[in-house]
PyMOL CGO cylinders between C-alpha atoms (Angstrom):
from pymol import cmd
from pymol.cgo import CYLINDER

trace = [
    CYLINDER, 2.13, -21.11, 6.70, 2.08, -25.10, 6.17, 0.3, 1, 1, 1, 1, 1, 1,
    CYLINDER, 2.08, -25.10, 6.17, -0.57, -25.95, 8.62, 0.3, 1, 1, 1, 1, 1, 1,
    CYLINDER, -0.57, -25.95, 8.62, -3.60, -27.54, 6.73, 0.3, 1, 1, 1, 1, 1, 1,
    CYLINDER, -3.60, -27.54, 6.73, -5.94, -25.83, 8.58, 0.3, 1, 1, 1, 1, 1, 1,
    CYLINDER, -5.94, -25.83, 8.58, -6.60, -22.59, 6.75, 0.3, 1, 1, 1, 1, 1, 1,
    CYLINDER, -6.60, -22.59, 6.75, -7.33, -21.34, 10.59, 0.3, 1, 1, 1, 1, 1, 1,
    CYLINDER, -7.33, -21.34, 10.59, -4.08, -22.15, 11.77, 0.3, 1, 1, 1, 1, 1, 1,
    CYLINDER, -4.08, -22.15, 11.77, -1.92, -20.07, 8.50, 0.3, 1, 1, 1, 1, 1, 1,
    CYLINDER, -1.92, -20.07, 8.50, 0.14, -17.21, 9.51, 0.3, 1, 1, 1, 1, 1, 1,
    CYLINDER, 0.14, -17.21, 9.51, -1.59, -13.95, 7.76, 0.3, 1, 1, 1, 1, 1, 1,
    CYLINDER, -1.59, -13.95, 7.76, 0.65, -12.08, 5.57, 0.3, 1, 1, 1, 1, 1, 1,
    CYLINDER, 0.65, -12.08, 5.57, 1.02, -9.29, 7.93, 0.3, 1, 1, 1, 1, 1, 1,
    CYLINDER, 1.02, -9.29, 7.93, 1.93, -12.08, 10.93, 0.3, 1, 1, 1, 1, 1, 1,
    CYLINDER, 1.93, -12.08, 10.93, 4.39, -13.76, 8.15, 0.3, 1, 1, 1, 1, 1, 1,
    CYLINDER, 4.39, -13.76, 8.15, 6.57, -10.44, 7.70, 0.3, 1, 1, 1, 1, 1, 1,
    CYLINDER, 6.57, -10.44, 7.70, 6.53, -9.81, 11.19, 0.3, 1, 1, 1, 1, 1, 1,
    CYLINDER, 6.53, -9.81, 11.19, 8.13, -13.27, 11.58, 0.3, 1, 1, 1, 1, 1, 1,
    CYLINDER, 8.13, -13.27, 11.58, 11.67, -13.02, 12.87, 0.3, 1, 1, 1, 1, 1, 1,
    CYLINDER, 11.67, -13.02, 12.87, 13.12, -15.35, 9.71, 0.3, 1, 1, 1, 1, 1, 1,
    CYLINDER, 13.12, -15.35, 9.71, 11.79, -12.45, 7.38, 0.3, 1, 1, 1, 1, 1, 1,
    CYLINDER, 11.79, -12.45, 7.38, 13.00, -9.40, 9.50, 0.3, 1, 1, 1, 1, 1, 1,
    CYLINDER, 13.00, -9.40, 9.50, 15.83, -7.47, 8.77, 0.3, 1, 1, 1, 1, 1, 1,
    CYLINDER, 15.83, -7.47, 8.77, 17.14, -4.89, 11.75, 0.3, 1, 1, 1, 1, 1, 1,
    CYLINDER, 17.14, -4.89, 11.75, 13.13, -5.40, 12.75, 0.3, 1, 1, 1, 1, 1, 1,
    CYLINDER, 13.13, -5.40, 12.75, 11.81, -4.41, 9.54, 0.3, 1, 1, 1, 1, 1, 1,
    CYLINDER, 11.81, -4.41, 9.54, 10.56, -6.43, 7.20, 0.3, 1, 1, 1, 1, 1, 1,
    CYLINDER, 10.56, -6.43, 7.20, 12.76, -6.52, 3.91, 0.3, 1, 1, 1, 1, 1, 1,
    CYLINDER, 12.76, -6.52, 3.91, 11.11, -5.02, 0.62, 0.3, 1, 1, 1, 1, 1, 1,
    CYLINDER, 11.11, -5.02, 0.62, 13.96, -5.91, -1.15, 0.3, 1, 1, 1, 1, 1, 1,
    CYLINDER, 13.96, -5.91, -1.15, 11.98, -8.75, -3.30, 0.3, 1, 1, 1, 1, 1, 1,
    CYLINDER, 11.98, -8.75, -3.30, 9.20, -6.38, -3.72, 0.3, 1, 1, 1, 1, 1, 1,
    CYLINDER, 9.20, -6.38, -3.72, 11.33, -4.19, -5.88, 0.3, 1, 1, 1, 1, 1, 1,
    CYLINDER, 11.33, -4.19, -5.88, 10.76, -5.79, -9.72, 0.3, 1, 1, 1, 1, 1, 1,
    CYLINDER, 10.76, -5.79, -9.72, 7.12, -6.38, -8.80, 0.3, 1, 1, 1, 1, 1, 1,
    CYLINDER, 7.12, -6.38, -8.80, 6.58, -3.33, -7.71, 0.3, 1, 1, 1, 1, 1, 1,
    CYLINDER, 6.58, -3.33, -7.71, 8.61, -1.39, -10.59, 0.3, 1, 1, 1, 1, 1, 1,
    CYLINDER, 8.61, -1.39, -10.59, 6.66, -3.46, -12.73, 0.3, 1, 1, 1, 1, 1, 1,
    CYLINDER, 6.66, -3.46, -12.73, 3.28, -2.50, -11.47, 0.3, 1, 1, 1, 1, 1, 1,
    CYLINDER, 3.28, -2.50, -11.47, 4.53, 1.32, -11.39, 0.3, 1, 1, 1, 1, 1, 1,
    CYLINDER, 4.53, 1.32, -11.39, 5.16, 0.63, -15.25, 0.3, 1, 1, 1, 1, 1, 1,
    CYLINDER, 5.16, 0.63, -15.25, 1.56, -0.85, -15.87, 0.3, 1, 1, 1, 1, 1, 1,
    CYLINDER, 1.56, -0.85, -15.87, -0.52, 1.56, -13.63, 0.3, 1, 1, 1, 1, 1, 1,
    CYLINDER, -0.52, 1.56, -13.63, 1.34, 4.25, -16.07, 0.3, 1, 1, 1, 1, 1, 1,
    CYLINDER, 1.34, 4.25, -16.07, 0.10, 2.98, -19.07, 0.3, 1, 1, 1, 1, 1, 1,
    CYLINDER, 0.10, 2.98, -19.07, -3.91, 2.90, -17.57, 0.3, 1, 1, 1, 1, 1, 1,
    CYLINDER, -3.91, 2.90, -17.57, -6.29, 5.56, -18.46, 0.3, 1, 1, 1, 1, 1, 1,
    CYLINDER, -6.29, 5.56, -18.46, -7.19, 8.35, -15.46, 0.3, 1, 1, 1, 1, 1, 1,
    CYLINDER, -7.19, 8.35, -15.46, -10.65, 6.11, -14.64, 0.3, 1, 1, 1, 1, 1, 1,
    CYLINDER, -10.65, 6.11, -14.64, -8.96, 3.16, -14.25, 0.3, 1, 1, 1, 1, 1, 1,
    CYLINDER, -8.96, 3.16, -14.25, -6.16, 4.69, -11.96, 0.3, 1, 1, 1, 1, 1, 1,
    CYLINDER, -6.16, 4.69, -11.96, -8.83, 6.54, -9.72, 0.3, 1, 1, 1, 1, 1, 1,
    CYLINDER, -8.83, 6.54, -9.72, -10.86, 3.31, -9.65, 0.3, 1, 1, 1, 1, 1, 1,
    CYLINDER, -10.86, 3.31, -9.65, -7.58, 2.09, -8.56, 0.3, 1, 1, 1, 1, 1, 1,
    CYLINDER, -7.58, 2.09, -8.56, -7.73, 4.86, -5.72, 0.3, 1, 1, 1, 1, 1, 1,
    CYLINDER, -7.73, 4.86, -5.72, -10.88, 4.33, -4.06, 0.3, 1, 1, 1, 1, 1, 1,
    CYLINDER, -10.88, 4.33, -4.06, -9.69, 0.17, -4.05, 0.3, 1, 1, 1, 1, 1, 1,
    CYLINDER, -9.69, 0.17, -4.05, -6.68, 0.46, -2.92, 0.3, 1, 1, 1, 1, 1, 1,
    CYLINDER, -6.68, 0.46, -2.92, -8.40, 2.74, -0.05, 0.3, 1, 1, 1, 1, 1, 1,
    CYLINDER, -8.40, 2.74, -0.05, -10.83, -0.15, 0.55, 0.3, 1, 1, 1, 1, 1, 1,
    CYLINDER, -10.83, -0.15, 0.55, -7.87, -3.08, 1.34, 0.3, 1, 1, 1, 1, 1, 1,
    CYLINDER, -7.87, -3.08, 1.34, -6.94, -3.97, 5.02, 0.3, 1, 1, 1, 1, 1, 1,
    CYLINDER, -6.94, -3.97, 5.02, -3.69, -3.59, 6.27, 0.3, 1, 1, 1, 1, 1, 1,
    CYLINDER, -3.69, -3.59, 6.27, -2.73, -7.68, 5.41, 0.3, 1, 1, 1, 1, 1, 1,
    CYLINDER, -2.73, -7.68, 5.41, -4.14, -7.31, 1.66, 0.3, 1, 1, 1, 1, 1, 1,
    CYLINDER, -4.14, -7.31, 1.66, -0.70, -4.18, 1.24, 0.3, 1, 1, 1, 1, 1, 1,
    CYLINDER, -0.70, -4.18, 1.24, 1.54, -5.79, 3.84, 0.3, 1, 1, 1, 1, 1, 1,
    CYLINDER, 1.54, -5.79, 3.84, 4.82, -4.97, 2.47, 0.3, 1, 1, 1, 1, 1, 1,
    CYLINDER, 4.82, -4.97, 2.47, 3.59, -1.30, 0.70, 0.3, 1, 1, 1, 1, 1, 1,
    CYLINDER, 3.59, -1.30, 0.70, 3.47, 0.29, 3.31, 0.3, 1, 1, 1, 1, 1, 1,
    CYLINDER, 3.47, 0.29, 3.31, 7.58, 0.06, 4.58, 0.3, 1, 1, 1, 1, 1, 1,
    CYLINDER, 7.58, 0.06, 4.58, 8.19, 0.44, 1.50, 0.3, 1, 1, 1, 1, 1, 1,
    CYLINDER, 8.19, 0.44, 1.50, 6.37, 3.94, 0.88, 0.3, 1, 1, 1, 1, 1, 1,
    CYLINDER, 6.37, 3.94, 0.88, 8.04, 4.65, 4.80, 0.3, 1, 1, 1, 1, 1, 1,
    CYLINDER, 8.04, 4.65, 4.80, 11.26, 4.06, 3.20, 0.3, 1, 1, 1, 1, 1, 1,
    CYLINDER, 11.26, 4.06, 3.20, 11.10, 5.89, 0.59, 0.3, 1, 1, 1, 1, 1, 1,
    CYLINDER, 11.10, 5.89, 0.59, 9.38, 9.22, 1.95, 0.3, 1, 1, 1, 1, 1, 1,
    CYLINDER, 9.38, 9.22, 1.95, 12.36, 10.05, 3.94, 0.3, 1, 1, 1, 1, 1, 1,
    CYLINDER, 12.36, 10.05, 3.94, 11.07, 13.36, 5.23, 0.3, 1, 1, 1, 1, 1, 1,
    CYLINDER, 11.07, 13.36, 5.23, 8.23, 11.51, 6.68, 0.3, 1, 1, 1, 1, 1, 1,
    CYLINDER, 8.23, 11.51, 6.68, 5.66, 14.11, 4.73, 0.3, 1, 1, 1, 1, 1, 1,
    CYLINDER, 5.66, 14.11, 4.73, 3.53, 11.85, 3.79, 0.3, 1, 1, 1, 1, 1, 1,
    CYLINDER, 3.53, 11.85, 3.79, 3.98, 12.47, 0.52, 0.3, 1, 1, 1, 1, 1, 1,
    CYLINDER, 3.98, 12.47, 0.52, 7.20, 11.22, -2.13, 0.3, 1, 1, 1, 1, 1, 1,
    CYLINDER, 7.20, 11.22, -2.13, 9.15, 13.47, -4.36, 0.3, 1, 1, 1, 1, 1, 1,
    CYLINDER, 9.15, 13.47, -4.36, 10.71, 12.70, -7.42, 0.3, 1, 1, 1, 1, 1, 1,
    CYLINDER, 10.71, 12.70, -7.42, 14.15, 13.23, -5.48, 0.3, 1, 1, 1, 1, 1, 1,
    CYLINDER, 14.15, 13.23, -5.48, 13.02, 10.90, -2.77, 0.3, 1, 1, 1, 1, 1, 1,
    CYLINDER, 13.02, 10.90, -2.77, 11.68, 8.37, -5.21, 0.3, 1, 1, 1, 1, 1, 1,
    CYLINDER, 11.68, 8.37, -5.21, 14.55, 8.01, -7.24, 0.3, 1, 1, 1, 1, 1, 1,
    CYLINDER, 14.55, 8.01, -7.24, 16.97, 7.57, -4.44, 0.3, 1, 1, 1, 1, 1, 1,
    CYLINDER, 16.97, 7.57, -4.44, 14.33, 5.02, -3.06, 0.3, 1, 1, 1, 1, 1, 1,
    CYLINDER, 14.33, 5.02, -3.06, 14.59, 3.24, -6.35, 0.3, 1, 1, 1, 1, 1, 1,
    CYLINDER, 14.59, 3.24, -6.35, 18.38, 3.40, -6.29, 0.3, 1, 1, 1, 1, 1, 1,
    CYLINDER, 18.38, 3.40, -6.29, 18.41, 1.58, -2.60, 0.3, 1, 1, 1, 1, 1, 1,
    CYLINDER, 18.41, 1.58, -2.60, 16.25, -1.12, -3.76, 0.3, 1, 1, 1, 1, 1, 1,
    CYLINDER, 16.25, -1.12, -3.76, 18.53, -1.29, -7.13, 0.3, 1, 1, 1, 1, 1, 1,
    CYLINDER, 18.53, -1.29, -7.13, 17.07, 0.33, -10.04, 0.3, 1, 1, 1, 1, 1, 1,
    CYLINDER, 17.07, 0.33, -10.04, 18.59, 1.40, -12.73, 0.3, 1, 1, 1, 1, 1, 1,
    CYLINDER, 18.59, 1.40, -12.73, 16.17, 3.33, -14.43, 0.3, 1, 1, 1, 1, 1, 1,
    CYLINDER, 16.17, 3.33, -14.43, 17.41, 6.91, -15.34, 0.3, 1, 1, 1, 1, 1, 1,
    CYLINDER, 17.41, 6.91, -15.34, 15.79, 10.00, -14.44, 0.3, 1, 1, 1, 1, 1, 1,
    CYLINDER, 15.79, 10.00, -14.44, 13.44, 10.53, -17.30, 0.3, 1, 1, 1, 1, 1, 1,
    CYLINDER, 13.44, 10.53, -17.30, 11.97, 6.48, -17.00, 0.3, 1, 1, 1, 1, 1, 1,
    CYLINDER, 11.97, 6.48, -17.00, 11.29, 7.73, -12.62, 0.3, 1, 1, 1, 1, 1, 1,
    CYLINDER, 11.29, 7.73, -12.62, 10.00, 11.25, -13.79, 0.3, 1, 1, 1, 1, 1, 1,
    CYLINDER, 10.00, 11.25, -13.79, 7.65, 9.18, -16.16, 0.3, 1, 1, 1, 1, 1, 1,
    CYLINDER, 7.65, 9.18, -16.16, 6.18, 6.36, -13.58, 0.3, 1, 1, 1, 1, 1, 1,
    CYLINDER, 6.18, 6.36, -13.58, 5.92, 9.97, -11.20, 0.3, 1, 1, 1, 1, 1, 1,
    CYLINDER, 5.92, 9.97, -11.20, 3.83, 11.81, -13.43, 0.3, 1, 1, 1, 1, 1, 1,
    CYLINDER, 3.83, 11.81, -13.43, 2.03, 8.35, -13.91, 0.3, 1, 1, 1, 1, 1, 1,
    CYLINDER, 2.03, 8.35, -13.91, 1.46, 7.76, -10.14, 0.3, 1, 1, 1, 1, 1, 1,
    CYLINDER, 1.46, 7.76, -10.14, 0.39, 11.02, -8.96, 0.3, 1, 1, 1, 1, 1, 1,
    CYLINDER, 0.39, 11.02, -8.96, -3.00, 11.32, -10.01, 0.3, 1, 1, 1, 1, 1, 1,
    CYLINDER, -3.00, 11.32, -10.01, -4.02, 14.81, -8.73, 0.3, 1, 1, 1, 1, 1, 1,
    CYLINDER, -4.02, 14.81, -8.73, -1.18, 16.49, -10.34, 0.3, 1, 1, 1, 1, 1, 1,
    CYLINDER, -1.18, 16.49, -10.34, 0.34, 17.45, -7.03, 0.3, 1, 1, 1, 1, 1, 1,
    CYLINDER, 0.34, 17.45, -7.03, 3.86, 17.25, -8.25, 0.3, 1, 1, 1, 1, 1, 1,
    CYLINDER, 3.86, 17.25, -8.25, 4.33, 14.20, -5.20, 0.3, 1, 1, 1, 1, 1, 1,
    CYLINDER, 4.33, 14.20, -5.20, 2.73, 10.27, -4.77, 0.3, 1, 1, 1, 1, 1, 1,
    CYLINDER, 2.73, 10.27, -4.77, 0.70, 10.39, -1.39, 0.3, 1, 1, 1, 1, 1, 1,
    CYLINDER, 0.70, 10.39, -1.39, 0.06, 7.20, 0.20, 0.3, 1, 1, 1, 1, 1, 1,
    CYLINDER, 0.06, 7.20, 0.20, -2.69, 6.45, -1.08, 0.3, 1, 1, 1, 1, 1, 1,
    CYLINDER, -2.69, 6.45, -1.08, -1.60, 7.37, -4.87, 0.3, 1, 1, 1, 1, 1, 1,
    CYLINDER, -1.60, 7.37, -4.87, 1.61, 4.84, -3.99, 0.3, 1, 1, 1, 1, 1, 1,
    CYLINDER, 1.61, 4.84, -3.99, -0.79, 1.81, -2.92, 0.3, 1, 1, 1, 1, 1, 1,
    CYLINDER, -0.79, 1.81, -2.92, -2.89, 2.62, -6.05, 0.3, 1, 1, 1, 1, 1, 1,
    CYLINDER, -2.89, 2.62, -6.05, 0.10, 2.47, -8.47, 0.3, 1, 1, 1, 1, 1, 1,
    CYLINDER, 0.10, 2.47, -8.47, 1.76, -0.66, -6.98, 0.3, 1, 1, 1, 1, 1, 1,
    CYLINDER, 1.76, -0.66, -6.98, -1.22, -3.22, -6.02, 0.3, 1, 1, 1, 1, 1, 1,
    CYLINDER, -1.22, -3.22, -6.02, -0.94, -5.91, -7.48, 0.3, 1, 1, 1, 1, 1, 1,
    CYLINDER, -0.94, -5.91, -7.48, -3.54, -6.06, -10.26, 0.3, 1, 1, 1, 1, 1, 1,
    CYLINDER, -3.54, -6.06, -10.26, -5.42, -9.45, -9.48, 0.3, 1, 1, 1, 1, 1, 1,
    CYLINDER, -5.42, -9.45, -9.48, -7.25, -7.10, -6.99, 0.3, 1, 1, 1, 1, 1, 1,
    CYLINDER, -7.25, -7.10, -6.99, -9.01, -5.69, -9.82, 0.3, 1, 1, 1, 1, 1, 1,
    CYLINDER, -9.01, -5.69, -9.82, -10.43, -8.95, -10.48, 0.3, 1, 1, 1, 1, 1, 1,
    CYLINDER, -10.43, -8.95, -10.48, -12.03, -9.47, -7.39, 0.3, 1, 1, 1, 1, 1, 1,
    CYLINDER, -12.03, -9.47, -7.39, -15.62, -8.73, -7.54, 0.3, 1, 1, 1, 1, 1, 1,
    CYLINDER, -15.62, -8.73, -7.54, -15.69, -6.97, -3.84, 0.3, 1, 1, 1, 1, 1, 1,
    CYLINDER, -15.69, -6.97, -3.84, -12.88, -4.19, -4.84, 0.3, 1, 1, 1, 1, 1, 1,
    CYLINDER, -12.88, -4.19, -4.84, -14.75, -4.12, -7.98, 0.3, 1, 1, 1, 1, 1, 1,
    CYLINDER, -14.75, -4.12, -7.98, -18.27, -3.28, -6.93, 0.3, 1, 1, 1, 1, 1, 1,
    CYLINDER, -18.27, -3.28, -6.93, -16.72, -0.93, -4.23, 0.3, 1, 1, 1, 1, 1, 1,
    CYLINDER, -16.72, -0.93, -4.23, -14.82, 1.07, -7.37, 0.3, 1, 1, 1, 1, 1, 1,
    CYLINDER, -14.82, 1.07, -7.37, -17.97, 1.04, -9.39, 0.3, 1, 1, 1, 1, 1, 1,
    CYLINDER, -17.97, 1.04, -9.39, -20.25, 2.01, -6.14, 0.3, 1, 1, 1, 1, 1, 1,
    CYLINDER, -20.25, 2.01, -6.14, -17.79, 4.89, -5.32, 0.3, 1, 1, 1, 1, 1, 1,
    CYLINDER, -17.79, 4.89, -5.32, -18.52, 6.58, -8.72, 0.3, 1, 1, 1, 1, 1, 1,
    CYLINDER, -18.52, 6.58, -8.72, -22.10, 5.56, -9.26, 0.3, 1, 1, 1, 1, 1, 1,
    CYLINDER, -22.10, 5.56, -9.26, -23.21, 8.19, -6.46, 0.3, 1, 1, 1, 1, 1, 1,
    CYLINDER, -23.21, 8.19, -6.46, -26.82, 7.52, -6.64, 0.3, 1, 1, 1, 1, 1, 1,
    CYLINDER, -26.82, 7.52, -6.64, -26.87, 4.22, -6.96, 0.3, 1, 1, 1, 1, 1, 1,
    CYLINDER, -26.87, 4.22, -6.96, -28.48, 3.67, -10.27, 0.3, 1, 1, 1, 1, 1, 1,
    CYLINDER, -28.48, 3.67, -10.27, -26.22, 0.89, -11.97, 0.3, 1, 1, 1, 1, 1, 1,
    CYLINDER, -26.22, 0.89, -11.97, -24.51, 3.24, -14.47, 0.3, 1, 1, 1, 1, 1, 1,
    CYLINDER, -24.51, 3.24, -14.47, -21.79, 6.04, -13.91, 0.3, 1, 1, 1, 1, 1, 1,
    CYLINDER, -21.79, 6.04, -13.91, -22.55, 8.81, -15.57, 0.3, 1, 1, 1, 1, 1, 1,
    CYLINDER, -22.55, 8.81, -15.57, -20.83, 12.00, -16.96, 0.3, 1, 1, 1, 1, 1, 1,
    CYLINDER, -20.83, 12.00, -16.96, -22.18, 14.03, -13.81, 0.3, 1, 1, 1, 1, 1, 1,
    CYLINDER, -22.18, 14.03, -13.81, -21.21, 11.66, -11.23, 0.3, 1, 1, 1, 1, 1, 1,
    CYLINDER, -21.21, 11.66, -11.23, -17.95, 11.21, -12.96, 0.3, 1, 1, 1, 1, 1, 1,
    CYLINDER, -17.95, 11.21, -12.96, -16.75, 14.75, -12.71, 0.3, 1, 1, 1, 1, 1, 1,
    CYLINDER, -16.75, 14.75, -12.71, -18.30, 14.79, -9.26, 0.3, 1, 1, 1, 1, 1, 1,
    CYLINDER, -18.30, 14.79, -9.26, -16.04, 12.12, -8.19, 0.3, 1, 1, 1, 1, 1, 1,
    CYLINDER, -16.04, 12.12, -8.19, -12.90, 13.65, -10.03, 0.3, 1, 1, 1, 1, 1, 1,
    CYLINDER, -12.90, 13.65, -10.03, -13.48, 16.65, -8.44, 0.3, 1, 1, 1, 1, 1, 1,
    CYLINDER, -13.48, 16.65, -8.44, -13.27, 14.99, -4.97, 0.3, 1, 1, 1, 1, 1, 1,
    CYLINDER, -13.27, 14.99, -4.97, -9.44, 13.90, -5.77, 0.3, 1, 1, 1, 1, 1, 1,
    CYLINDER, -9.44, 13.90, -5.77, -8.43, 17.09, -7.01, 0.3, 1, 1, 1, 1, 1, 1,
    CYLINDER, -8.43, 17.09, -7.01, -8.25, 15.89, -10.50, 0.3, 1, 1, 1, 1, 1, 1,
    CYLINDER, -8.25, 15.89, -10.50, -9.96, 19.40, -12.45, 0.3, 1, 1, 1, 1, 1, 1,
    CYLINDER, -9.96, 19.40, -12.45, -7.65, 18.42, -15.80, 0.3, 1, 1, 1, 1, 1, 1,
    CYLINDER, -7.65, 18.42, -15.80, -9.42, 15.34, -16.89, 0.3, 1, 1, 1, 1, 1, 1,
    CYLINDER, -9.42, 15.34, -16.89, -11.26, 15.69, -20.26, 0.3, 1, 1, 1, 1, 1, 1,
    CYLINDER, -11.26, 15.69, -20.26, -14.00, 13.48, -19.29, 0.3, 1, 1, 1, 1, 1, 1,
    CYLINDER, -14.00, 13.48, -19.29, -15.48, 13.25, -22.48, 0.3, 1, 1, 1, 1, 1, 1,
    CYLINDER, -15.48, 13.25, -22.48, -12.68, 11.44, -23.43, 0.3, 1, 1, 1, 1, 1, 1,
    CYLINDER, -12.68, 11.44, -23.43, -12.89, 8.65, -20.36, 0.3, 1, 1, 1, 1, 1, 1,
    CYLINDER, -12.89, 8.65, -20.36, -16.87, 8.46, -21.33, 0.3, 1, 1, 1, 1, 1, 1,
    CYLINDER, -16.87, 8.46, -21.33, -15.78, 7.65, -24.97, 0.3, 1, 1, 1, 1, 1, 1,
    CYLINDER, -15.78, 7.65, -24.97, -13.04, 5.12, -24.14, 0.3, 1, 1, 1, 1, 1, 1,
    CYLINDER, -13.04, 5.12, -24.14, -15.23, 3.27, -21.55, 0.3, 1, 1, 1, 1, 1, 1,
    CYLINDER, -15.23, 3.27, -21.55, -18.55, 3.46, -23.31, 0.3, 1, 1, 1, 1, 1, 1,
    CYLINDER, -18.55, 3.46, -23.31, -18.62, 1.42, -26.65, 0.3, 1, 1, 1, 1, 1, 1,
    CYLINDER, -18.62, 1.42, -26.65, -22.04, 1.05, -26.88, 0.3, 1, 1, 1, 1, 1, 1,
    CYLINDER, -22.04, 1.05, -26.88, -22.61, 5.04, -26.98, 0.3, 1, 1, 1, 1, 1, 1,
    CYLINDER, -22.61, 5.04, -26.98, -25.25, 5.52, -24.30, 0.3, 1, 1, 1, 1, 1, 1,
    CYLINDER, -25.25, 5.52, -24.30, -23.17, 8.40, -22.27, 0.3, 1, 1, 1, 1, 1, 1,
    CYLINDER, -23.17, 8.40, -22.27, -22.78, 6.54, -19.38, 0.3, 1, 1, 1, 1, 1, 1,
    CYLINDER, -22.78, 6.54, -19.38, -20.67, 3.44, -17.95, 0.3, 1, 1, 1, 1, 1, 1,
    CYLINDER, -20.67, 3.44, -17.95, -21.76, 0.10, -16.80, 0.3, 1, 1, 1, 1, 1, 1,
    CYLINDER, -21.76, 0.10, -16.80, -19.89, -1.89, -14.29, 0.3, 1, 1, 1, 1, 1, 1,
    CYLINDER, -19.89, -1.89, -14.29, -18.62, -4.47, -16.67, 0.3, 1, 1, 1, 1, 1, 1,
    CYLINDER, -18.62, -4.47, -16.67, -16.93, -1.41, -18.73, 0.3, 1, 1, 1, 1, 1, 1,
    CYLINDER, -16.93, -1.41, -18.73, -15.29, 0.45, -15.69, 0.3, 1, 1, 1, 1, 1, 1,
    CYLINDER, -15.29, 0.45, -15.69, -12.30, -1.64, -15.51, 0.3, 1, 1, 1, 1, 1, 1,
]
cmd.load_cgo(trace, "trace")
């Protein structure tokens, strides 16, 4: 990780595989466990565009850009279902040393599981705990914005919108409501700048 050379770094993923970071030949996600609370805690307060644009980036990242995640979400789907419960994610939030009570886990649940399945799936997990500096990058944000503008016209509109929320199972969104929050200008339809 100290060589000058950016070519001759470790990767993230190489860097957790690295015996000194291993625990019983698993990378720890013990240190992970306030930043990733705290993520759960922001991702709950976002509206339902901004988690699904969440969604279809954290969908778009390699395997080194959610090193770390991924045990974790392992860990805590004990059933190996693909898929985490409330019961499973509160006893994977006592492990790593939570203290939240029931009705604070039930909360960042209902938060993280965006198609109202009554469980996080993977890729609802990596979408409520990536870290949110990848929203600033301009490549997860054009992919977001080109996911939901369908025919490529620069805008998202309220069509293409309930097209896309329809593919993730998400039939309770008002999206008048998303349109309105998103689009102060009042032209019905969303710009890239206004997505996120």
């Amino acid at each position: 990780m100290l060589n000058s050379p950016p070519s001759e770094r470790l990767t993230a993923h190489q860097v957790l595989s690295h015996p000194w970071i291993i625990e019983q030949g698993v990378a720890s996600d013990r240190a992970l466990d306030p930043a990733v609370l705290s993520r759960l805690k922001q991702f709950s307060a976002m509206n339902k565009l901004k988690k699904m644009a969440l969604r279809v980036i954290a969908e778009s990242l390699s395997e080194e850009e959610i090193a770390g995640l991924r045990e974790m979400f392992t860990a805590m789907d004990t059933d190996n279902s693909g898929a985490i419960t409330f019961d499973e994610l509160k006893a994977g939030f006592r492990k790593y040393g939570s203290t939240l009570k029931d009705t604070e886990i039930r909360d960042l649940m209902e938060a993280a599981d965006i198609d109202n399945s009554g469980t996080i799936d993977y890729g609802e997990f990596i979408a409520a705990t990536i870290h949110l500096n990848k929203l600033e990058r301009e490549e997860h944000l054009m992919v977001a914005f080109s996911y939901f503008d369908k025919d490529g016209s620069g805008y998202i509109t309220v069509d293409e919108l309930q097209q896309a929320f329809k593919e993730h199972n998400m039939t309770d969104v008002i999206l008048e409501d998303i349109i309105k929050e998103a689009d102060q200008d009042n032209v019905s339809n969303i710009s890239c700048l206004k997505i996120l």
